[in-house]
N, C-alpha and C positions, 0 to 999 in steps of 0.2 A: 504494500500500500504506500501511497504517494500521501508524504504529512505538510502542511503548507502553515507557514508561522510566519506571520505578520504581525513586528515588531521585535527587534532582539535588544531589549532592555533586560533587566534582570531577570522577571518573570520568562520573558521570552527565551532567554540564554536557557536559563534553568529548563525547561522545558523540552527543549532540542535538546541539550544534554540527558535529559532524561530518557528520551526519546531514543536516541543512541543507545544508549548502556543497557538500557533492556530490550533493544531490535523489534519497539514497536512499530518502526517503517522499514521500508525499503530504502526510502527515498526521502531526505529532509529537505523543503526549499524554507531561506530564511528570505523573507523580504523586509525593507527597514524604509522610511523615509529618507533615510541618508543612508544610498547604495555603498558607499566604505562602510560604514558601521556593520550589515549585515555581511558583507565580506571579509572582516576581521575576525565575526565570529565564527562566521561557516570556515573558515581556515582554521581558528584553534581546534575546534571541534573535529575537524580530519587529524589535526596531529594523533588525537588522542583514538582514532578509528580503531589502528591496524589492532588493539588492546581488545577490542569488542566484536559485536556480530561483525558481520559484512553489512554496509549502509554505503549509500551516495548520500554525500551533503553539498548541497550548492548555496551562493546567495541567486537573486533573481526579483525582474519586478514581477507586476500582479499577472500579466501574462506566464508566466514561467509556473506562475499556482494551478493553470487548468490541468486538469487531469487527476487533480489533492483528493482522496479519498475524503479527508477531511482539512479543511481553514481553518487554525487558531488564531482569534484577531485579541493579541498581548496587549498593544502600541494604546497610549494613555499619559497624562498627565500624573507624575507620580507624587508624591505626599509633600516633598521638599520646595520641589515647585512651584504644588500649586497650595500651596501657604496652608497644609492642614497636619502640619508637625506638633501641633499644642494638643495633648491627649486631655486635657482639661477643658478642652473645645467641645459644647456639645455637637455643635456643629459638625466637626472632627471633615471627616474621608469625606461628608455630604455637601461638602464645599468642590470636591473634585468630579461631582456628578454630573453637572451639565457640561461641563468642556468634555466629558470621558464618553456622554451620549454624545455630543458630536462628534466628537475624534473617531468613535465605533461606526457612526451612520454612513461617515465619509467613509470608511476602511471597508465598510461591507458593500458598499456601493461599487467602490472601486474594483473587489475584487471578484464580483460579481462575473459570470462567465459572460451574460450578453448584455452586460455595462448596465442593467436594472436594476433600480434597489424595489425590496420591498418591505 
């Protein structure tokens, strides 16, 4: 199966690596908004291949996702960022909800097979 991971932020990294170590793909595509970022990771994560199953890890844009068993869309505005570091917040992570539903809206639109969201 072909795994498609959109975003390699931490969540994202951890993921693909998990993803690896236990040979739940064939085939890992990492996509990122900033094509070096996801190339950086999809290259640590081969160093570490030859140790585990057999996988292809590539990076790639949202083209390169068609044929993913399955889309994990990671990519989000993370807690530091988006000013919700005070655990004393009731607010807290619900401060990061509306930029995180759009950042997802866009990411699922985009990688949409015939460019649809729904």
């Amino acid at each position: 199966m072909k795994l498609g991971i959109i975003g390699t932020g931490n969540v994202g990294n951890a993921i693909a690596l998990a993803a690896a170590t236990r040979g739940s793909a064939r085939e890992i595509v990492l996509a990122n908004r900033t094509r070096k970022v996801a190339e950086a990771v999809a290259t640590d994560l081969r160093y570490g291949i030859p140790l585990g199953p057999r996988i292809d890890i590539s990076d790639g844009d949202y083209d390169a996702l068609n044929g993913a068993g399955v889309v994990l869309i990671t990519s989000g505005e993370n807690e530091k960022t988006g000013g919700a570091t005070d655990r004393s917040d009731s607010q807290g992570r619900l401060r990061l909800l509306e930029k995180n539903a759009a950042i997802y809206r866009g990411e699922r639109c985009s990688a949409s097979r015939a460019g649809r969201c729904y």
